[in-house]
Kinemage of the C-alpha trace (Angstrom):
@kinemage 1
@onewidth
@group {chain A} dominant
@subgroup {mainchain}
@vectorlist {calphas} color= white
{ca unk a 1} P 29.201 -157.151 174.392
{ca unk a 2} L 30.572 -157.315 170.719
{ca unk a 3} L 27.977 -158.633 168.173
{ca unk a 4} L 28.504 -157.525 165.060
{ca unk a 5} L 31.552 -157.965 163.238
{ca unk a 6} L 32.907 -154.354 162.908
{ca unk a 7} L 32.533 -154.478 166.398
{ca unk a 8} L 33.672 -157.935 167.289
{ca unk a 9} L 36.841 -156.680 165.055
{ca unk a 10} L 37.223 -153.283 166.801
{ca unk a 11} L 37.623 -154.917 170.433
{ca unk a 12} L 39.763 -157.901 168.926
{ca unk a 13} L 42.226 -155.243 168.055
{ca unk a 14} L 41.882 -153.055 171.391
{ca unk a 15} L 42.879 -156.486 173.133
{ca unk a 16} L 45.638 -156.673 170.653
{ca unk a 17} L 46.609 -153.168 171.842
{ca unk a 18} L 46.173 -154.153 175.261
{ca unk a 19} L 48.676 -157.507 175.102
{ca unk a 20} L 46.548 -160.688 173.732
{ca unk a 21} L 48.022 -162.823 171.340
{ca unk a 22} L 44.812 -164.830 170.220
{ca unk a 23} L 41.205 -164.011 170.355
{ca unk a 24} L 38.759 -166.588 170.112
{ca unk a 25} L 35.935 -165.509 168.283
{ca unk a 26} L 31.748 -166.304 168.305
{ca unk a 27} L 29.602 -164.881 165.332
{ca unk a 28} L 26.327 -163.392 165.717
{ca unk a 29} L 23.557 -162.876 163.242
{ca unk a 30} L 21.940 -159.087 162.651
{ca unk a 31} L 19.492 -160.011 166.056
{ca unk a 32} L 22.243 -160.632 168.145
{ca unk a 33} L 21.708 -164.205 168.116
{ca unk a 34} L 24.717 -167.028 168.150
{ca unk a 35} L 25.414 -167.981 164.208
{ca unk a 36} L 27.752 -170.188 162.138
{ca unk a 37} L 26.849 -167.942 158.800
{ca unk a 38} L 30.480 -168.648 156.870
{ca unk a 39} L 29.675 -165.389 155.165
{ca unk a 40} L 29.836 -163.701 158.806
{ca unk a 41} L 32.442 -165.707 160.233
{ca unk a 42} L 34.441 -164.927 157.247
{ca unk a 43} L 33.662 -160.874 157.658
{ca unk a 44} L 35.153 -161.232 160.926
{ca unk a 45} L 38.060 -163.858 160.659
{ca unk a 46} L 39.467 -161.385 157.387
{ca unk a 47} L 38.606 -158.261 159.429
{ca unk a 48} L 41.130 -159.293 162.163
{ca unk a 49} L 43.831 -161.096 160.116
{ca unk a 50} L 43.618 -157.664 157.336
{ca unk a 51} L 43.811 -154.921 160.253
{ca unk a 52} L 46.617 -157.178 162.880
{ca unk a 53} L 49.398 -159.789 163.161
{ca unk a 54} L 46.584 -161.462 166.071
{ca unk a 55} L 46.261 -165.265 165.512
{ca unk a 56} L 42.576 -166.089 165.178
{ca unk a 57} L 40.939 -168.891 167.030
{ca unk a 58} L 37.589 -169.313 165.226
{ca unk a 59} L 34.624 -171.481 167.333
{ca unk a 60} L 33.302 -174.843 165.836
{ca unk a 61} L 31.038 -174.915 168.951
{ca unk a 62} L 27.233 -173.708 167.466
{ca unk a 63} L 24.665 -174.687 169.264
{ca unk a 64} L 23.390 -178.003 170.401
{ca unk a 65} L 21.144 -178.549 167.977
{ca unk a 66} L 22.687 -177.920 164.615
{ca unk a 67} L 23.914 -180.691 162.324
{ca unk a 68} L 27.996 -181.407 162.796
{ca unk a 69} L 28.559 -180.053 158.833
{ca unk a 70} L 27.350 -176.425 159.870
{ca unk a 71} L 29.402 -176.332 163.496
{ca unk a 72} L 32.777 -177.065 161.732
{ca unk a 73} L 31.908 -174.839 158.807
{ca unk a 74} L 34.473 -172.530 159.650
{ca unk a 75} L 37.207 -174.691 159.438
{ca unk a 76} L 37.031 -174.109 155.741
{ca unk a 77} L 38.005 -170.573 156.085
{ca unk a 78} L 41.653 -171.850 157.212
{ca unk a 79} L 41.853 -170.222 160.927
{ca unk a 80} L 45.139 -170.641 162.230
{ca unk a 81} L 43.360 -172.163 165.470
{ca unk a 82} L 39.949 -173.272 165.719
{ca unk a 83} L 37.882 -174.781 169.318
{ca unk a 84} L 37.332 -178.331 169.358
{ca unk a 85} L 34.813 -179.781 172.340
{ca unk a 86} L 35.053 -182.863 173.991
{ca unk a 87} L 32.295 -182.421 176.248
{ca unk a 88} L 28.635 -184.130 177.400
{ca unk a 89} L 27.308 -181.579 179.843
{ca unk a 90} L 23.809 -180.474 180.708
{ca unk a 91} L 22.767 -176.713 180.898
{ca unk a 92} L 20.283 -174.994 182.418
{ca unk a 93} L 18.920 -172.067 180.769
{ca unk a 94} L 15.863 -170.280 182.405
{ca unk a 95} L 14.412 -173.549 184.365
{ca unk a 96} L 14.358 -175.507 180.564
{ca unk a 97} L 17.664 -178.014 180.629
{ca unk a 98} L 19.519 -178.727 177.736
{ca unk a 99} L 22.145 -181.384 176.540
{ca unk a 100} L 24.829 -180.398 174.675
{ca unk a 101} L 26.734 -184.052 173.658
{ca unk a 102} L 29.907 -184.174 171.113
{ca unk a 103} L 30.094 -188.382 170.564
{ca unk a 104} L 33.190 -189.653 169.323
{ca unk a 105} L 32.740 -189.859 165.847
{ca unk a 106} L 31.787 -186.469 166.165
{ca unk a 107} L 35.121 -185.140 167.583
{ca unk a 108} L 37.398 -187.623 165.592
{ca unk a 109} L 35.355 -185.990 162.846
{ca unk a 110} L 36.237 -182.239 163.626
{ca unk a 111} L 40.039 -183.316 164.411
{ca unk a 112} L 40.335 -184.425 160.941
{ca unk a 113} L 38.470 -182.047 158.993
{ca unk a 114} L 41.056 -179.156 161.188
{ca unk a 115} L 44.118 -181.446 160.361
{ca unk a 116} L 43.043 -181.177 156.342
{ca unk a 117} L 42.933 -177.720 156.173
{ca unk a 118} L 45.805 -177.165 158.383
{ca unk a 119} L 44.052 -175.985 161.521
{ca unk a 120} L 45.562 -176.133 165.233
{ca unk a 121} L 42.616 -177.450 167.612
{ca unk a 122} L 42.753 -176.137 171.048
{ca unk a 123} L 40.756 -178.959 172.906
{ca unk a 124} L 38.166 -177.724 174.859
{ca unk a 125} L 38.555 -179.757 178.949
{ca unk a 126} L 35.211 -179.042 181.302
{ca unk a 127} L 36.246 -182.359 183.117
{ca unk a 128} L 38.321 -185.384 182.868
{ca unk a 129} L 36.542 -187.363 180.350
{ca unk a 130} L 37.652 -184.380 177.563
{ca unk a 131} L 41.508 -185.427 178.793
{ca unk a 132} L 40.481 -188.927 177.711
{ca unk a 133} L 38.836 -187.954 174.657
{ca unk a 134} L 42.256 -185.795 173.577
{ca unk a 135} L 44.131 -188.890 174.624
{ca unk a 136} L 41.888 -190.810 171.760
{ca unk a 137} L 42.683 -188.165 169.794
{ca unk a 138} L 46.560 -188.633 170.188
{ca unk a 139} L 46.757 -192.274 170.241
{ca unk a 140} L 44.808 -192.418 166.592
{ca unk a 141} L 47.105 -189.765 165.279
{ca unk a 142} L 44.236 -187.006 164.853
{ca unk a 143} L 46.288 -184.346 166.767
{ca unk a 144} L 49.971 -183.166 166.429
{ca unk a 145} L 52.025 -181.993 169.672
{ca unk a 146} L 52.733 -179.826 170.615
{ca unk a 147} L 48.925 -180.770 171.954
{ca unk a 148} L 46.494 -177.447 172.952
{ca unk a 149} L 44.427 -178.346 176.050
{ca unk a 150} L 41.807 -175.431 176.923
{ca unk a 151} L 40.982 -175.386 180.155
{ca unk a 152} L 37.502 -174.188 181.010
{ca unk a 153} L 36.648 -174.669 184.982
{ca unk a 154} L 33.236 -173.315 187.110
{ca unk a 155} L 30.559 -173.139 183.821
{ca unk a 156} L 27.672 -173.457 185.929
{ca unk a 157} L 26.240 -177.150 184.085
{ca unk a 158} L 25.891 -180.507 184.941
{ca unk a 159} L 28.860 -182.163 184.645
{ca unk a 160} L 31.315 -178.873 184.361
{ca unk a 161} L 34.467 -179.218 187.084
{ca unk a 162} L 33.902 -176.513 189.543
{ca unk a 163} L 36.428 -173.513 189.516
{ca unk a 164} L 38.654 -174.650 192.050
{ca unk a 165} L 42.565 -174.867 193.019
{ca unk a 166} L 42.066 -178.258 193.776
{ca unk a 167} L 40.688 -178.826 190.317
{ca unk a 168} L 43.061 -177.759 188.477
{ca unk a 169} L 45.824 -178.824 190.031
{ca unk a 170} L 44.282 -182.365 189.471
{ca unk a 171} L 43.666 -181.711 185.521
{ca unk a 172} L 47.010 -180.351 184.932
{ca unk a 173} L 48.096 -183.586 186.754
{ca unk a 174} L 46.290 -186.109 184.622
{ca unk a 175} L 47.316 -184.035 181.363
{ca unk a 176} L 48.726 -185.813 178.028
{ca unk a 177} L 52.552 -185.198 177.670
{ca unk a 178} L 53.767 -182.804 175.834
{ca unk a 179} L 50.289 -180.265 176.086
{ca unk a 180} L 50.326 -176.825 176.093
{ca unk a 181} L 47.214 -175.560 178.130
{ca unk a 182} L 45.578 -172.183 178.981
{ca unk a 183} L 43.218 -171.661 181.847
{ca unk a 184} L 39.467 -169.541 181.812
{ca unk a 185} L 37.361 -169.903 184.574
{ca unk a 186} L 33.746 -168.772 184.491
{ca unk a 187} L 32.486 -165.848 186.897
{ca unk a 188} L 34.739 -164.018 189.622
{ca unk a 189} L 36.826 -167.398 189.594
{ca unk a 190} L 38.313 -165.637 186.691
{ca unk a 191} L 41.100 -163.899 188.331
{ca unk a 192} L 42.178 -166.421 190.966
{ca unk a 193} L 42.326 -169.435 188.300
{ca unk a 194} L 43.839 -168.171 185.464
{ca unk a 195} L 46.655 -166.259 188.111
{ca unk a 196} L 47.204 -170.103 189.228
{ca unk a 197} L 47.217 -171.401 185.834
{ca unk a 198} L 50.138 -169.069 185.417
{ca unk a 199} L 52.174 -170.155 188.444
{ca unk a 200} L 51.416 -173.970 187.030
{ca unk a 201} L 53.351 -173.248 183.906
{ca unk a 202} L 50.178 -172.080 182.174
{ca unk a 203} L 48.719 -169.566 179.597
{ca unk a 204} L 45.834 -167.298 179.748
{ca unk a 205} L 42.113 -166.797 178.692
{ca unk a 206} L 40.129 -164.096 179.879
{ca unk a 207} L 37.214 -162.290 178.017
{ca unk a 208} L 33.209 -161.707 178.384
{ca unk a 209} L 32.913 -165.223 176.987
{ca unk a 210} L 34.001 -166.268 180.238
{ca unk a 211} L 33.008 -163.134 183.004
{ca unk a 212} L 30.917 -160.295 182.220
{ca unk a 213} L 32.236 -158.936 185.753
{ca unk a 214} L 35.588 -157.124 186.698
{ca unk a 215} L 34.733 -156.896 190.606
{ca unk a 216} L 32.154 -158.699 192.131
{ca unk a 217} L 30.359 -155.206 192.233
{ca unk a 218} L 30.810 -153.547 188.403
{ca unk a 219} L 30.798 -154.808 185.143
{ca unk a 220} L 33.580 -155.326 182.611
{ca unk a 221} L 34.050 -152.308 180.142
{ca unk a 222} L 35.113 -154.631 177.391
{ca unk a 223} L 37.054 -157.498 176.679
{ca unk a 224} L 40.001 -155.540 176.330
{ca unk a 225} L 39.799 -154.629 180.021
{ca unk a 226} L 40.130 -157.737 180.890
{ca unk a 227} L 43.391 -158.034 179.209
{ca unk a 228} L 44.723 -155.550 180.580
{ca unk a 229} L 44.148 -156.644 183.792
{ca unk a 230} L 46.209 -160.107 183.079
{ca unk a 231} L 49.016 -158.031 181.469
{ca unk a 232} L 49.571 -156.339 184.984
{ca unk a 233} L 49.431 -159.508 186.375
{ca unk a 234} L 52.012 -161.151 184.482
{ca unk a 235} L 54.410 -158.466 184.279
{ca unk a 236} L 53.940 -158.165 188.312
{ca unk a 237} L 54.890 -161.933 188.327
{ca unk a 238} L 57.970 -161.172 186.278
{ca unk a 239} L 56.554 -163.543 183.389
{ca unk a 240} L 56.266 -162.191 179.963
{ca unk a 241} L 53.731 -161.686 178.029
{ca unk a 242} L 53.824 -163.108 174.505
{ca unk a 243} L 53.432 -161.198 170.642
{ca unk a 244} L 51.032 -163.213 168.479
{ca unk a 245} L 54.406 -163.888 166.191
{ca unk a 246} L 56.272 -165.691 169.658
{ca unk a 247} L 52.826 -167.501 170.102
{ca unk a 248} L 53.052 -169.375 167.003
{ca unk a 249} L 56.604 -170.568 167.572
{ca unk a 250} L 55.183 -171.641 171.509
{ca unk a 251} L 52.610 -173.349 169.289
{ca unk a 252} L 53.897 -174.128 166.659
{ca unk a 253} L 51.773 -172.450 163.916
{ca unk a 254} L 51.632 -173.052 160.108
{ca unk a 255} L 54.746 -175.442 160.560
């Protein structure tokens, strides 16, 4: 797992290597732990955008408990794309649950501050209540089509959507018109949901993020492994996979 940011930088471009387009990127402090140090975020974010052509998806997640100011703080380094959450959920960590609750104000909040500095938010969906907060979102103006949906199924939390065909067919259903939407899915769902998500007119996340396991029986090398895998995949589909510069026309990037 990548912590620091040479490394976090050194896989970013091995995926690029291997066929990714974006990488969404997580800081850590010196300990390993989960930060939202601008200084480190910025290390990375300049590392990947000085060394590639990848576009950079930088989190405004945090943790739970920090103030709203310090989880969008990296929207003021100007990512092309940056996570937005929608989501009330519950985890479980070790016995000790834990809420993890983006209100409204909250989100209209971070869908602002990305539209001032010129940011593309991919909208983070755990369940159907995030397609009605992105709805919000659209109907007060806050986000600009073509719309990035970010499908997340089977995080094991209260009030996560399982990883499930079913599922997703259903969200991709009850989508906004006019969204654009990838598909992750936590644990060995990885494979079979995001191969769906293709077939349902869909793009794809993969990483350690979302699996630390390539078979049920050994762990992922890297992240970049993981690409790899979905390249095979698409080309044995006969889809294509996309260069970070045709990903910003799909997504319409710094127009």
């Amino acid at each position: 797992m990548p912590e620091q940011p040479d490394e976090i930088v050194r896989q970013a471009l091995e995926c690029r290597k291997a066929g990714a387009a974006i990488v969404h990127v997580h800081a850590r402090d010196e300990k390993g732990k989960n930060t939202m140090d601008l200084n480190i975020f910025r290390k990375v974010h300049d590392g990947i955008r000085n060394s590639s052509d990848l576009i950079v998806e930088l989190s405004t997640g945090g943790g739970p408990t920090l103030p709203m100011a310090e989880r969008i703080g990296p929207l003021s380094l100007k990512p092309e794309m940056a996570s937005l959450n929608t989501f009330m959920i519950m985890l479980n960590t070790d016995g000790k649950e834990q809420p993890i609750i983006y209100s409204r104000a909250e989100i209209e909040a971070t869908a602002r501050r990305a539209r001032d500095m010129g940011v593309r938010p991919n909208v983070a969906v755990l369940n159907f209540s995030c397609l009605e907060e992105a709805e919000n979102l659209i109907e007060k103006g806050l986000l600009d089509p073509p719309y990035c949906l970010s499908v997340g199924l089977g995080m094991p939390a209260q009030g996560a959507l399982k990883a499930t065909p079913r599922t997703l067919f259903a969200l991709i259903d009850r989508m906004p018109q006019g969204a654009i939407f990838s598909v992750s899915a936590h644990g060995l769902a990885q494979v079979s949901l995001t191969t769906l998500g293709m077939l349902l007119g869909g793009h794809v996340r993969v990483g350690l993020e979302d699996s630390v396991y390539y078979t049920p029986e050994r762990l992922a090398k890297s992240n970049a492994e993981l690409v790899a895998r979905t390249v095979r995949l698409i080309n044995e589909l006969d889809f294509e996979v996309a260069t970070p510069a045709e990903a910003r026309e799909v997504l319409h990037l710094g127009k």
